[in-house]
LORODO-15009 format. One record per residue (C-alpha): y, z, x; residue in one letter. Coordinates in pm, whole numbers, plus 50000, padded with zeros to 5 digits. Last residue first. Example, Ala and Ser with C-alpha at 12.3 -4.5 7.8 and 13.67 -1.06 7.14 Angstrom:
residues 2
498945071451367s 495505078051230a 
end
This chain:
residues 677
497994604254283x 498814637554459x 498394675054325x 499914699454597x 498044730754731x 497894765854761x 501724774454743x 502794806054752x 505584826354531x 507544851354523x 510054859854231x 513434873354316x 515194838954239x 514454838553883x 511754811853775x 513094781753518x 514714763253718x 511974755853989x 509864742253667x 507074756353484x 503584739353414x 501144763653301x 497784745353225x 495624757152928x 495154725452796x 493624705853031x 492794669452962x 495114662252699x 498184688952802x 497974670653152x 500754637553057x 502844659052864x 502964688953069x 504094659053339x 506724644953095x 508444680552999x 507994689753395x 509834662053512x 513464666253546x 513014703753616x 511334699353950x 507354707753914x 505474738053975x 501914736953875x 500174772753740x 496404778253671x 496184810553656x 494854829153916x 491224844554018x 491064827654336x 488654803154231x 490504790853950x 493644790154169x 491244765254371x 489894749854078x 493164743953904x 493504719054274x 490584701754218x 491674695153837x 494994686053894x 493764657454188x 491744641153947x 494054641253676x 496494624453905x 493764599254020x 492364589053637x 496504587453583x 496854562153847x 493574542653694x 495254544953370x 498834529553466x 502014550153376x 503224542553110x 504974573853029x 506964577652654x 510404590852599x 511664591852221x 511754580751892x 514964555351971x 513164544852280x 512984555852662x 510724545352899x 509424570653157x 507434550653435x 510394553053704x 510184589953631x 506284592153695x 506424574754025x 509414598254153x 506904632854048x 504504618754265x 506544609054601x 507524643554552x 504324656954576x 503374682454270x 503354721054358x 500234746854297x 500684780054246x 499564817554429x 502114843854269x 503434872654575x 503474903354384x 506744927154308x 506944913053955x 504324895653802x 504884857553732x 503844841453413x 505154861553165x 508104877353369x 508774847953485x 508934825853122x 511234859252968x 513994857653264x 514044821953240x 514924823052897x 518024796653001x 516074770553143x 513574771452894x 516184766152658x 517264734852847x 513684718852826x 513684721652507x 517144705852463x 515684676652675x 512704678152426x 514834677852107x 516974647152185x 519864655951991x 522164648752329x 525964659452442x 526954681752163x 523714698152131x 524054709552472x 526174744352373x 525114751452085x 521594751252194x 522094772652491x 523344794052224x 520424791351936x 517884799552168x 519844830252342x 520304845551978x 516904836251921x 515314857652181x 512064863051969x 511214826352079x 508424835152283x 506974807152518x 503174800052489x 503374763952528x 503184750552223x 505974782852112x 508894766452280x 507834731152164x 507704747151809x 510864763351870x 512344731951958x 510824710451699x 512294739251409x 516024732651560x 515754700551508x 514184697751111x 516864725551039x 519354699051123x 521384704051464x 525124702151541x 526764707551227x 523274724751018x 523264748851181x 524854749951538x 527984758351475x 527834780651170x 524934799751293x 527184806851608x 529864819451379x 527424840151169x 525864863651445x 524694897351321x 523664885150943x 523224847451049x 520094858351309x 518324867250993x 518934834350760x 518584812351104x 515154829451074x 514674828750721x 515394793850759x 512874782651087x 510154802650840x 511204776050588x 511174749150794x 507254756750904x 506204769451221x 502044771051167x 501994741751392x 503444759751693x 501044786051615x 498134772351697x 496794777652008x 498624813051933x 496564817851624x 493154803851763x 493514834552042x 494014860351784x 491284850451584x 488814846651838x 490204882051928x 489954897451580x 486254886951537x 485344899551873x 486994933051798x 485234934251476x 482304930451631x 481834955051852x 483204952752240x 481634960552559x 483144950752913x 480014959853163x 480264980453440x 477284996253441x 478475025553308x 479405005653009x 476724990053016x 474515025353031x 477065040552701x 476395002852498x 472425002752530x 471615023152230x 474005008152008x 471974973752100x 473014946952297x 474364913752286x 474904892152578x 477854873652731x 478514844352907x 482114830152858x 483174807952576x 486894821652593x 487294832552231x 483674827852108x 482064850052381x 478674829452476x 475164844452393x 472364856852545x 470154886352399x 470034916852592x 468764932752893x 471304945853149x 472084935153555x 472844957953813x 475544947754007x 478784939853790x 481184928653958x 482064899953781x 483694911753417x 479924906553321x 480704908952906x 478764927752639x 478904921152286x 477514946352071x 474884952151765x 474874966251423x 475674932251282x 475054902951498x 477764875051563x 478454838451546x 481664817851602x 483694789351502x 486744767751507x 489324751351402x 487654740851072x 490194723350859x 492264736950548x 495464743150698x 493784761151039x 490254772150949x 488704799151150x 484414801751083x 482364829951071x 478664833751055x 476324859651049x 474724857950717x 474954815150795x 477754800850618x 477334784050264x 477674820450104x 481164819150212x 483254850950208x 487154849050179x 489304864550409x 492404841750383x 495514850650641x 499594848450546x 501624829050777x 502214846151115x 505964850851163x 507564846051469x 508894865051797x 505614854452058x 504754887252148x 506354909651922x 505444887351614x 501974881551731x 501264915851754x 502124931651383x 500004895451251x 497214906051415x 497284942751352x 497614931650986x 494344917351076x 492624947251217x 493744963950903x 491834937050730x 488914937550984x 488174978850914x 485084977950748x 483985015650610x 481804998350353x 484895005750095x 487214991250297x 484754957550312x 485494936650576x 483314947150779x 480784950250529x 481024913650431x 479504899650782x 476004897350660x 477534877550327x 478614850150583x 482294843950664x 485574824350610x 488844831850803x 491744810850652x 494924800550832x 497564782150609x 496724785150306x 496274745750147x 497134743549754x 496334712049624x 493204722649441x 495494744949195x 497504711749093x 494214693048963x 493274716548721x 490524703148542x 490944688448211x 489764714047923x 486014709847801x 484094727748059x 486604755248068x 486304755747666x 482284761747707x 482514785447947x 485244806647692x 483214803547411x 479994818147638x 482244843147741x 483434853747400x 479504848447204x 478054871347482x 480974898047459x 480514893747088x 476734901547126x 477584930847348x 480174947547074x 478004945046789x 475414963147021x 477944993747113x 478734989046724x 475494999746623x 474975020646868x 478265039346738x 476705043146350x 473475059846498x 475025080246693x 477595090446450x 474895093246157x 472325119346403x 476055138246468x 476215144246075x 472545153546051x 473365179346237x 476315189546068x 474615188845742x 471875208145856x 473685232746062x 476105242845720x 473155243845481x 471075264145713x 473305295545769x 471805308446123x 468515325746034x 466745303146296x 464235277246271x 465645249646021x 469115255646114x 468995256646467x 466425229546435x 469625205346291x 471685216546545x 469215207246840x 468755171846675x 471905163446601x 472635174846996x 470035152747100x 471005123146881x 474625128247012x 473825126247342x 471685092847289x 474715072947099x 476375077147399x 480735073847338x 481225108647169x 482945128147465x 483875095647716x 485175078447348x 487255102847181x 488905112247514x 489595074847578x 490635068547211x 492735100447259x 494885093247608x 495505056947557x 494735042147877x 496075033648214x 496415064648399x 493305079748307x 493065112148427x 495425132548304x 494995165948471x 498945175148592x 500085160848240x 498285181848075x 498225214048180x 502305205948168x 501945199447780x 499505230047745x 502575253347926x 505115231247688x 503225241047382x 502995280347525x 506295285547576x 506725267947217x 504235298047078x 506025321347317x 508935321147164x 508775325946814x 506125349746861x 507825373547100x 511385374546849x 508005382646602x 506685405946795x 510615420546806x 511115420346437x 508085437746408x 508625462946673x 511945472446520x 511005480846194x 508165500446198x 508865518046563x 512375527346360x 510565540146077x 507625556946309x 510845573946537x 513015583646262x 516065566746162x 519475579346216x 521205544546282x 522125548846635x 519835573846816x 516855568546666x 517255531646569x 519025516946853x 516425538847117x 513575526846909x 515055490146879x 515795495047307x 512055506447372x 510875476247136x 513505446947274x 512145458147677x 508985450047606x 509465419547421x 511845410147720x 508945419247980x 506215397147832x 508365369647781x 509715370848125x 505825366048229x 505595339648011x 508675323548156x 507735328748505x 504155310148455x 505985284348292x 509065280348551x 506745287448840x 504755250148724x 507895234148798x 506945241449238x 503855223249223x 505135197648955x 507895187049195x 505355177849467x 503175159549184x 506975135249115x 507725132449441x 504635118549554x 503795098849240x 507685084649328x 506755077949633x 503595054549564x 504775039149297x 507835026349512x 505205014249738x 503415002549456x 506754978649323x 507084971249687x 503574951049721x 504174937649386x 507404924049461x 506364909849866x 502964891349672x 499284906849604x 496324892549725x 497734876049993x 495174888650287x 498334901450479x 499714915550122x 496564931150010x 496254946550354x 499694961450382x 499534979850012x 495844995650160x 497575008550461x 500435023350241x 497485038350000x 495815051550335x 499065069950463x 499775081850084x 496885098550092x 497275137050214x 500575131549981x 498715129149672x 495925150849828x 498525175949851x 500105175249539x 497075171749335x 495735205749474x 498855220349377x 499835209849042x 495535217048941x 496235255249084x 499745260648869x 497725241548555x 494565267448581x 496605295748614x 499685287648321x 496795274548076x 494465307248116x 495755337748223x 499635334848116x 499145313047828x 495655328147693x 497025362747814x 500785357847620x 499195344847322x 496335374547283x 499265399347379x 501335387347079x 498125384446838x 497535418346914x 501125429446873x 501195413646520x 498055430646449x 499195464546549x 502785462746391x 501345449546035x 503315421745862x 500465400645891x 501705390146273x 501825354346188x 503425363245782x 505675393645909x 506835392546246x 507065350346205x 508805354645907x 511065376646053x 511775357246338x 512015323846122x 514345345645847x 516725354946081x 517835382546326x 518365408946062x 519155441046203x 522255442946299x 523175450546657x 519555453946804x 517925425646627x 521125399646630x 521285408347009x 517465404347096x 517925368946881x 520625357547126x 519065369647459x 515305354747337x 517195318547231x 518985321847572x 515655328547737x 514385296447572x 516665273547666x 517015282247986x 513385275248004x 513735242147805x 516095230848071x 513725237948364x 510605222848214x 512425194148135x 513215188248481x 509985189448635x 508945165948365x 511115142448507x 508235113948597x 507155117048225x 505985075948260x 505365086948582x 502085102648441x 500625074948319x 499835064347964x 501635091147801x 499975101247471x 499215137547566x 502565145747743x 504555125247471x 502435148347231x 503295183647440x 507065174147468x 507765164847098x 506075196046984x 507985216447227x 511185201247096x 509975206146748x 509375245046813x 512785246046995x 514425228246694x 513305255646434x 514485281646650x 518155263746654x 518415261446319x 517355297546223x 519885313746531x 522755295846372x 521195309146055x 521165342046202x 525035337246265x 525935338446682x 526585366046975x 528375348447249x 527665354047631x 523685341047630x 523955315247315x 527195298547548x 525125294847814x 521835276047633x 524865258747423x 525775245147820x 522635229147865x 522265210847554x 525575200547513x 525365187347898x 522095168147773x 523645155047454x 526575145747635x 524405126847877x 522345108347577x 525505096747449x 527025084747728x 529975090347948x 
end
């Protein structure tokens, strides 16, 4: 064990030692005098604590120097009633605070016990629960908060769970002080009683034990007991101001008296005013003169002496930062901060600030942690961190997306206003400005607040801006997200999947595959819209054709193979017949004999007025499924889907090409046409 917990147990088990065993008066002496420092200690660590964690087992102090206490009141009721003489600090204390006089000695004893009781012990008991529920009313916001520093990146993983540790242990800490504030208000009240209770018994001892009258014993007895009652209570009440406090600090990052010192006395103008009404006091009234003039004129020389050094302190504020311009001009830049590239940045214009800004009411950064929340379940990676950074360049309504440093792309919206969208039924037609939806470029129009509730009725799809901000954004994430899939997200997934499934780790990584390999698979995987949150099944069907080829579209192409369950149920609903479009054999046998192979890879060349025809024939047939309100989907055999996505990904992007292998047997489908060179 360690000192400081044998101390502690010492501590706690003299307190039960002092209530079963009498001890000597100057047993009693010693340990009176150590209370009274110990309550000392307690109220100016309380005062000059920075923060209140910094006490964060207060709760428990309170506790032990209760027991304390009582055990001091048991053992010096005992010396009183058995012999007498409990002491020369309780006597001192009956005879020099109380002035040796039973009624003024009891005064000041019910005085103490009132202030503590009445005052200190009410007011602290209310502030310890009022700032133990709002403390735990907002913890929900102060999590939120935590989560949007860290998706914006203005505070790293340590810092974010160094607050959220903050944040419980404020939580525990106020919701401990509710209930430790009883011990105070319970120990003043046992005060009360015990002193009480010591005065009938001394009257009772002396009468009927020792022979003495009733006034002599009364004389005696009370004394010695307001004093047992002073000795106490003034550390009682110590630790009650200690807890007041601690429970309505304030500042939790300053030194407790130069900021007191300085929010009572810091404007030179109140104290001229009160200089001046002091000083009139004096002049006008029959108030002793001498004494209001000088103190007075006192408060006139403090404000006058603290303007002066609220000026000194503005012209070396000036002479600092003007020093400290001056020294950035002359250093070297810093060339290695401009290197640094975040990965996905939103910029906008200053009209587009308040929804951003928490304090505005702007709710885009939890809308982007919302982001990040739904890309991982949908596509089973990591989004990097996001930017928000205003741009006073941009337009007041402009926004732009910027994907490792270059513009992506765009978009422009109007404050106070909607977006509202014909989903192609609509009849009657609304008024509004025109505009194009920045996600999908599709007509819209804006409208006022006004207008929303009759498009909606309408039929109209209406969305506010932040919605249309977070979609563009969403949309230009999973475009891009393949590219976003660095090696060192590819590690901390291996890292994660190795903690459940080591031996397959250990075969594939880095044996089989190099990190490099297994990260140009996912990215293919995730190019095409294709989750990879089944990495277990990823890294088998891996494991098991690495051995024959490291040729990381062919392995691609297996894994698709093998998540065919997750590619139909994405692309094909269930219990519906799905309208696609198939490619002519004849086709599909032309662009294998044009496949030549190299060390680097497979490459068509096929000839450009043959692929001016096959893009031809894609884009009249995407029409038709465009027409019929499907997706543009082209079933091909496995052999040469990898080389025909290839050869349309240029010219349209958005094309789902899946092979026969990779759609479960229970799905339905019907072909509207076939795309021919």
């Amino acid at each position: 064990m360690r000192k400081a917990d044998i101390g502690i147990a010492a501590y706690i088990v003299a307190a039960f030692v002092m209530m079963i065993i009498p001890i000597p008066n100057v047993l009693l002496d010693i340990l009176l005098a150590c209370n009274i420092a110990v309550a000392f200690a307690i109220m100016f660590t309380a005062m000059f604590a920075k923060e209140v964690l910094d006490l964060s087992y207060f709760p428990t102090i309170l506790l032990f120097t209760t027991i304390f206490r009582i055990s001091l009141n048991v053992s010096s009721t005992r010396l009183i009633l058995t012999t007498g003489d409990p002491g020369e600090v309780v006597k001192t204390f009956g005879n020099y605070v109380g002035g040796g006089d039973l009624i003024v000695g009891a005064i000041v004893f019910i005085i103490l016990i009132l202030v503590q009781f009445m005052i200190i012990n009410k007011g602290s008991e209310r502030v310890a629960e009022v700032t133990a529920r709002f403390t735990l009313d907002a913890m929900p916001g102060k999590q939120m908060a935590i989560d949007a520093d860290l998706n914006t990146g203005a505070i790293n993983d340590a810092e974010a769970k160094r607050r959220r540790d903050k944040i419980q242990e404020e939580a525990s800490f106020f919701g401990s002080m509710d209930g430790a504030v009883k011990y105070v208000k319970g120990d003043a009240t046992a005060g009360l009683i015990i002193t009480a209770v010591n005065i009938i018994g001394g009257i009772a001892m002396g009468v009927l034990r020792r022979g003495m009258d009733f006034n002599g014993a009364l004389n005696q007895y009370a004394i010695l007991t307001i004093g047992d009652g002073l000795v106490s209570q003034i550390p009682s009440l110590l630790i009650s101001l200690s807890t007041g406090i601690l429970v309505t600090k304030g500042s939790k990052d300053a030194d407790f008296g130069s900021v007191l010192i300085k929010q009572l006395f810091g404007m030179p103008k109140v104290l001229y005013i009160v200089g001046a009404i002091i000083t009139g006091l004096g002049i006008v009234t029959p108030f002793p003169t001498l004494i209001f003039l000088i103190i007075g004129l006192l408060f006139i020389v403090c404000g006058r002496v603290i303007a002066g050094e609220i000026e000194t302190a503005q012209i070396e504020n000036e002479v600092d930062m003007e020093e400290v311009a001056a020294e950035e001009i002359r250093q070297p830049e810093n060339v290695n901060s401009l290197l640094q590239v975040d990965p996905i940045e939103l910029e906008f214009g200053y009209g587009i600030i308040p929804l951003a800004d928490v304090n505005q009411g702007g709710d885009l950064l939890d809308r982007v942690v919302m982001i990040r929340r739904q890309i991982a379940l949908e596509l089973g990676t990591v989004v990097p961190i996001i930017r928000l950074r205003d741009n006073i360049q941009l337009n007041p309504n402009q926004y732009i997306i910027k994907i490792k440093g270059i513009q992506v792309s765009e978009g422009e919206i109007l404050f106070d206003h909607y977006m509202a969208m014909n989903p192609g039924y609509v009849e009657e037609e609304i008024t509004g400005i025109p505009t194009f939806e920045p996600s999908f470029h599709l007509p819209a129009l804006w409208i006022t607040e006004g207008q929303r509730e009759r498009a909606e009725s309408m039929g109209y799809t209406v969305v506010d801006p932040p919605s249309i901000i977070a979609t563009h954004l969403t949309e230009v994430i999973r475009q891009h997200i393949s590219e976003l899939l660095t090696r060192q997200d590819v590690q901390n997934l291996v890292s994660n999947l190795k903690e459940t499934n080591p031996s397959l780790v250990d075969e594939l990584v880095p044996k089989l595959l190099g990190l490099g390999e297994v990260q140009k698979v996912l990215q293919n995987l995730l190019k095409e819209g294709i989750s990879i949150r089944d990495l277990l099944t990823i890294f088998e069907t891996l494991a098991d054709y690495a051995s024959t080829t490291r040729d990381t579209d062919i392995l691609t192409e297996y894994t698709r193979q093998s998540l065919k369950r997750a590619i139909s149920s994405k692309f094909f609903p269930a219990n519906e017949t799905t309208s696609v479009v198939t490619l002519d054999p004849k086709l599909e046998q032309e662009i294998m004999a044009s496949v030549k192979q190299t060390e680097t890879g497979a490459y068509l060349t096929l000839d450009p007025e043959k692929t001016k025809n096959i893009m031809k024939s894609v884009g009249a047939e995407v029409a038709k499924l465009e027409n019929l309100g499907k997706n543009p989907i082209i079933i091909t055999s496995p052999i040469v889907r990898m080389y025909f996505k290839r050869l349309t990904e240029d010219y349209y992007p958005d094309l789902i090409v899946v092979s026969y292998n990779e759609i479960e047997n229970n799905i339905e489908l019907q072909s509207v046409g076939m795309v021919t060179a």
